[in-house]
C-alpha positions in Angstrom: -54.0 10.8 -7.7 -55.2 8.2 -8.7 -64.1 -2.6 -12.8 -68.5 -8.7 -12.8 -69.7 -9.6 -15.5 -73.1 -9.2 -17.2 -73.1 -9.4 -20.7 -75.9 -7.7 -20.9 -74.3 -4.0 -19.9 -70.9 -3.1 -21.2 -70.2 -1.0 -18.3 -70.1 -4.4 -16.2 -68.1 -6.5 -18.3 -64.8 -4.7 -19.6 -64.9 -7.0 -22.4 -61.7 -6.8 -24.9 -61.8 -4.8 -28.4 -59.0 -3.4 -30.9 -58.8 0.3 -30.2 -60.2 0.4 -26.8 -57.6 3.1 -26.2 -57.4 5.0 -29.0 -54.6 7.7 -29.5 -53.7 10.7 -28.5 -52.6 14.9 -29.6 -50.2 16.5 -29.2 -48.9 18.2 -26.0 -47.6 21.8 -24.8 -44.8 22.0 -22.8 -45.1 21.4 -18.8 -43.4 23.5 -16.3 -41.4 21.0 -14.5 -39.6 22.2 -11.4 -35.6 23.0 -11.9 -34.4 20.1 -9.2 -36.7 16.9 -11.0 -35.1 14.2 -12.2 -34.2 13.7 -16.0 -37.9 12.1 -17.3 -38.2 8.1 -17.0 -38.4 8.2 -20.7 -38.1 11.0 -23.5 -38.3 11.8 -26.5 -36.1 9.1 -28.9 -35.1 7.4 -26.2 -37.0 4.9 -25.0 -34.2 3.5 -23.1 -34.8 0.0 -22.8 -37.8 0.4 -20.3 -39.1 -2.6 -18.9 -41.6 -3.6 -16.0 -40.3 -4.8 -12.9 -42.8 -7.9 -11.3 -43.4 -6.6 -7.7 -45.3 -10.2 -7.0 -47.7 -9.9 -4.6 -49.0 -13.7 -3.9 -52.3 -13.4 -4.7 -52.4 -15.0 -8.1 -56.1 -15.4 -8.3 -57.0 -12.0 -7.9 -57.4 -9.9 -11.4 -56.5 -6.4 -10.1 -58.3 -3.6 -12.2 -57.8 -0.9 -9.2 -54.5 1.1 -8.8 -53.6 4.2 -7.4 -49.8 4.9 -7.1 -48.9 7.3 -4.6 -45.2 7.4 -5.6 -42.6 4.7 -6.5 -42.7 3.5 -2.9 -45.9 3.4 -2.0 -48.9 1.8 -4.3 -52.6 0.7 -3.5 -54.7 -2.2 -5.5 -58.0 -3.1 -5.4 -59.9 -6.3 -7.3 -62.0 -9.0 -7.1 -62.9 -11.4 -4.4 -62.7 -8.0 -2.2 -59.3 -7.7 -2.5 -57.4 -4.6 -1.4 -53.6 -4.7 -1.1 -50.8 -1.7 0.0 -47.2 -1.5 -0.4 -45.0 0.8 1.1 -41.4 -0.4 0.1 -41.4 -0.1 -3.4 -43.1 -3.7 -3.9 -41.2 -5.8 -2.2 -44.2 -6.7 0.3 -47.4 -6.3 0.3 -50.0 -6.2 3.1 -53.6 -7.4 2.7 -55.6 -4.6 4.0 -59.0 -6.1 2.1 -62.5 -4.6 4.4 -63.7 -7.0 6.6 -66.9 -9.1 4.7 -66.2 -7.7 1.1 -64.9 -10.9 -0.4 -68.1 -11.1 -2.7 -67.0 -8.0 -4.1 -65.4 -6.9 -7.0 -63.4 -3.8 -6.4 -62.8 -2.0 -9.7 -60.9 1.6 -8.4 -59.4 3.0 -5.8 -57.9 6.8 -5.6 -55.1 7.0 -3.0 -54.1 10.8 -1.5 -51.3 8.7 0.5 -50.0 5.8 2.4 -53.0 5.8 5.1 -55.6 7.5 2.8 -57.7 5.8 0.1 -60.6 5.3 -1.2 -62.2 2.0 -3.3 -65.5 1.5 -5.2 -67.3 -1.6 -5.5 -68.7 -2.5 -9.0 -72.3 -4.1 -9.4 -76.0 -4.3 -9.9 -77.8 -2.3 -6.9 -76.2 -2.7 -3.2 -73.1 -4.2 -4.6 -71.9 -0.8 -5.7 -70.2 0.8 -3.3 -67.5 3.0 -1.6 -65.4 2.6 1.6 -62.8 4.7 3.0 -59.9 4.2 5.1 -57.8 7.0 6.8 -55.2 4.4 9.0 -53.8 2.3 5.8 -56.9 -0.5 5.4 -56.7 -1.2 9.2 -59.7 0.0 9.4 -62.7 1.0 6.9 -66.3 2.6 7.4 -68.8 2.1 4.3 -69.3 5.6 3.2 -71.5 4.7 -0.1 -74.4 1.9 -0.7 -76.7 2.1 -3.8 -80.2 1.3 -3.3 -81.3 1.9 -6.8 -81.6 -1.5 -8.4 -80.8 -0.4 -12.2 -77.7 2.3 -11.2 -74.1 0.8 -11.9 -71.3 2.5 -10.6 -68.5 1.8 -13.0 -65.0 4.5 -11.4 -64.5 7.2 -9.1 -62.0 9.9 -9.5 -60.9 12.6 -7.0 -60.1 16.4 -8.0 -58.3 17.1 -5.1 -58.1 15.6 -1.6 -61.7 16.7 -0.7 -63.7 16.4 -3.8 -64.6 13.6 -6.1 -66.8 12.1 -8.4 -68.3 8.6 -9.2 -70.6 7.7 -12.3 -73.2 5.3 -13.1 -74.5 3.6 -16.2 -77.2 5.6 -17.8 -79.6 2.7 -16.8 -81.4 5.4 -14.5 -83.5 8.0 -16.4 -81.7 7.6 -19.7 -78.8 9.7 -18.4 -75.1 8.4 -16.7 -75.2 9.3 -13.0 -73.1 11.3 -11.1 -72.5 10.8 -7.4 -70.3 13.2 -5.7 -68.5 14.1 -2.7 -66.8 16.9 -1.1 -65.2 15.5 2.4 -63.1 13.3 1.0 -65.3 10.1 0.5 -66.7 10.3 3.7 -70.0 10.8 2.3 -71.8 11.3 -0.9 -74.4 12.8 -3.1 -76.4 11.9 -6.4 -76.0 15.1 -8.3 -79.3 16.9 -10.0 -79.3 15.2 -14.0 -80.4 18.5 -15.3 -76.7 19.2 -16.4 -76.1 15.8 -17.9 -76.9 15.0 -21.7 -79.2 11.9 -22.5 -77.6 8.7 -23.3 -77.3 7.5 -26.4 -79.2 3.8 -27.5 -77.1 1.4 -25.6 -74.4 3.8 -24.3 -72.5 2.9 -21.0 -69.2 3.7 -19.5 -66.3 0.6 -18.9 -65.1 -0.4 -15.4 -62.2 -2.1 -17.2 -59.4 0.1 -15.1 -60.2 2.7 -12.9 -60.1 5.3 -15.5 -63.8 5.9 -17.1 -63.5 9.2 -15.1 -60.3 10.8 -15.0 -60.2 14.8 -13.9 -57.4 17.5 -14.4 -57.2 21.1 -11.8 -59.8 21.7 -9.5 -62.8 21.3 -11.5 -61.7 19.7 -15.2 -63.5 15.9 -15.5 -63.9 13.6 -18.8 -66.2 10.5 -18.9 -65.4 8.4 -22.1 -68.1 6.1 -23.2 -68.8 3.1 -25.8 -71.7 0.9 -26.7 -73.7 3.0 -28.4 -73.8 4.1 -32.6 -70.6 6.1 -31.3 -68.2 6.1 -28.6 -68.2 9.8 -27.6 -66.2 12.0 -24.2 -68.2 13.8 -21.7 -66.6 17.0 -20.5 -67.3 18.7 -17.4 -65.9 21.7 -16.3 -67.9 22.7 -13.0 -67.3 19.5 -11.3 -69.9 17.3 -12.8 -72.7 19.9 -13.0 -73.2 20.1 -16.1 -71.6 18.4 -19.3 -71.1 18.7 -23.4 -70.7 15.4 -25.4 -68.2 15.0 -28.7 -68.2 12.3 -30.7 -65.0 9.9 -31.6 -63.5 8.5 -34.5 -63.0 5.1 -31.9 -64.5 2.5 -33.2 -68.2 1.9 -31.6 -71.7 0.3 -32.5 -71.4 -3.1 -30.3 -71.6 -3.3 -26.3 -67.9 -4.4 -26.4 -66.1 -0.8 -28.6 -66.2 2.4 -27.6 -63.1 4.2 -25.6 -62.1 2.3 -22.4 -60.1 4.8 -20.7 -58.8 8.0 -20.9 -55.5 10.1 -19.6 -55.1 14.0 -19.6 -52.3 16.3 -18.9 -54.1 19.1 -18.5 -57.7 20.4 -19.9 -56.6 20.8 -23.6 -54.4 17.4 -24.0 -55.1 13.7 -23.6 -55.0 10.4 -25.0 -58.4 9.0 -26.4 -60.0 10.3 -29.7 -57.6 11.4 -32.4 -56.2 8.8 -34.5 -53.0 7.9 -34.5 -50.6 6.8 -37.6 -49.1 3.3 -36.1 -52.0 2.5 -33.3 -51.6 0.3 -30.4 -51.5 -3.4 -32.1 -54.6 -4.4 -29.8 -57.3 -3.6 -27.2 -55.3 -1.5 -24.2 -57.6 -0.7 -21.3 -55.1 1.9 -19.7 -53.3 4.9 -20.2 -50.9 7.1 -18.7 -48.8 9.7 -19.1 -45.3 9.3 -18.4 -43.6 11.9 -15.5 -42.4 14.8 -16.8 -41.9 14.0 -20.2 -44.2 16.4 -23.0 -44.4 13.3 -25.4 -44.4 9.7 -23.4 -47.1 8.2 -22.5 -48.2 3.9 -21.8 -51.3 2.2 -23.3 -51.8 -1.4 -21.5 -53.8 -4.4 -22.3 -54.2 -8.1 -22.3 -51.9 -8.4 -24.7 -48.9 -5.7 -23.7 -47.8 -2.4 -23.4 -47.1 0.3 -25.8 -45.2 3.3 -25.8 -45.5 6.6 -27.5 -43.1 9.3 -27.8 -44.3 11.8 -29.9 -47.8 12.5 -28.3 -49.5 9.5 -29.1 -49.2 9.6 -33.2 -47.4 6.5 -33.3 -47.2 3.4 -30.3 -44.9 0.8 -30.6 -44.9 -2.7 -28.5 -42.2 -2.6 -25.0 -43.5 -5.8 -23.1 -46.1 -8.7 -24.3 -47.5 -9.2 -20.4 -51.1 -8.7 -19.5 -52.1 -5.8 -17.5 -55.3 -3.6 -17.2 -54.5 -0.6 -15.6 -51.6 1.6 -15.1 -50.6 4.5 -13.1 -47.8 7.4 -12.7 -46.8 9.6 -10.3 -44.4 13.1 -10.0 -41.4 11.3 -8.8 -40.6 9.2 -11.8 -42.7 6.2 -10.6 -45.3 4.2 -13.1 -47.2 1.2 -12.2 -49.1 -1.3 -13.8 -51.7 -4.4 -12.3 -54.0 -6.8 -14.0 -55.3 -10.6 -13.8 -53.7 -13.8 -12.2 -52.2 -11.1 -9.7 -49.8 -9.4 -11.8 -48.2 -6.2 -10.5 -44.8 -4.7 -11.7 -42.9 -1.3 -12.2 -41.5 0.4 -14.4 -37.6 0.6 -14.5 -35.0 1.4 -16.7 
């Protein structure tokens, strides 16, 4: 399933840096069901992949939110309060924004299907927050409001369809915050800190794209951070309980470096901390894997999109557009959204 601006708090700006997304190791082989389709894109053949536009009028929306369900069917959330769903593959779109949120800025949404989703305001105090839907954005209830004036919730990120996770900047008690749910989204809980490991001097997490908290199985959740002396991953394996910290070769020591975003396979491989021969050329705020394929995986950013086929060791440059966040689902569908409205995907 499937982030304002202070510059005071790099959490809240999503400000650009080279290496944002670092690279990635290497990947055991998936057990991929007889009757899939061939992957989108495999090894040594990148196949001239390209993304499709999938326009949705709204040109002066910046969309950092996305949660593909599968190649038909796609949510995004961004500023101004903007929420949009598709259901044909792109070709329209239908505004589907809560009533009275247009002084928002929606940073994520997780989507479990066409009528399901969930979205997460970014901001100081009450303008954090977290609706649901359950009749495709007709209507929404307010399920989340912060009333601590120094928390910052940056991304949310669902397990399965029931339980979840959201994080805060460590601006509370010297230690990121966890708020978590287990009906969905319907309602939530600040988790005890005990479990969590304290910040480091200036650390904070990016609400850049929807993926500063990104989980794998039933209880498998990483929170990568920047900011601070050096950009490190949080690891939780009891559903945001408790956590370890390990530090990252990323670039760090300034509000605007440190990992932006992370993508795992599984609990053992992802894309984020170990260097990579031939980097992405630039700052890339998004990753994903690719569908079925052991080795492929995107990187997007401001500046374009690159493409690894060997596990993330080496990236090379497929499109020049802008985007911020991208997504993938199991039937061979990837997606991509950022500023002045873009939206596209991927075909071949």
């Amino acid at each position: 399933m499937r982030r304002l601006g202070s510059t005071r708090h790099r959490g809240r700006t999503g400000r650009r840096v080279a290496a944002g997304v670092a690279c990635g190791a290497a990947l055991a082989a998936l057990t991929v069901p007889a009757a899939e389709a061939r992957p989108l894109v495999h090894q040594g053949a990148p196949g001239g992949v390209h993304w499709q536009p999938k326009d949705p009028g709204t040109p002066q929306v910046r969309f950092r939110g996305l949660a593909a369900v599968d190649r038909h069917t796609a949510w995004l959330a961004g500023t101004a309060g903007t929420v949009l769903r598709t259901t044909d593959g792109g070709a329209t779109w239908r505004n589907v924004s809560p009533p009275g949120a247009a002084d928002l800025q929606f940073r994520d949404v997780e989507a479990f299907d066409a009528r399901r989703a969930v979205v997460l305001a970014i901001g100081e105090g009450e303008a954090s927050r977290v609706y649901r839907t359950d009749d495709g954005g007709a209507t929404w209830t307010e399920s989340f409001r912060n009333t601590d004036p120094k928390a910052f919730y940056d991304c949310l990120a669902f397990f399965d369809r029931r339980h979840g996770l959201a994080v805060s900047d460590p601006v509370v008690d010297g230690r990121f915050r966890i708020l978590s749910t287990g009906d969905g989204g319907r309602s939530w809980r600040v988790l005890p800190a005990a479990g969590m490991p304290a910040a480091l001097d200036g650390e904070a997490g990016y609400a850049a794209s929807g993926q500063c908290l990104v989980t794998s199985g039933p209880k498998e959740v990483w929170l990568p951070t920047g900011g601070a002396a050096h950009a490190r991953v949080l690891h939780s394996a009891d559903r945001g309980l408790s956590w370890t910290a390990a530090e990252t070769p990323v670039p760090a020591g300034d509000p605007a470096r440190g990992v932006f975003a992370l993508a795992f396979r599984d609990r053992a491989h992802g894309l984020a901390w170990s260097p990579a021969g031939t980097p992405p050329p630039a700052y890339r705020s998004g990753a994903a894997w690719l569908p079925h394929s052991r080795t492929a995986a995107l990187a997007v950013g401001p500046t374009g999109t690159d493409l690894t086929t060997d596990g993330g060791r080496s990236w090379r440059t497929i499109d020049t557009g802008s985007y911020d966040t991208v997504d993938c689902t199991p039937d061979l569908s990837c997606w991509a959204a950022g500023e002045q409205g873009r939206v596209a995907r991927l075909e071949r």
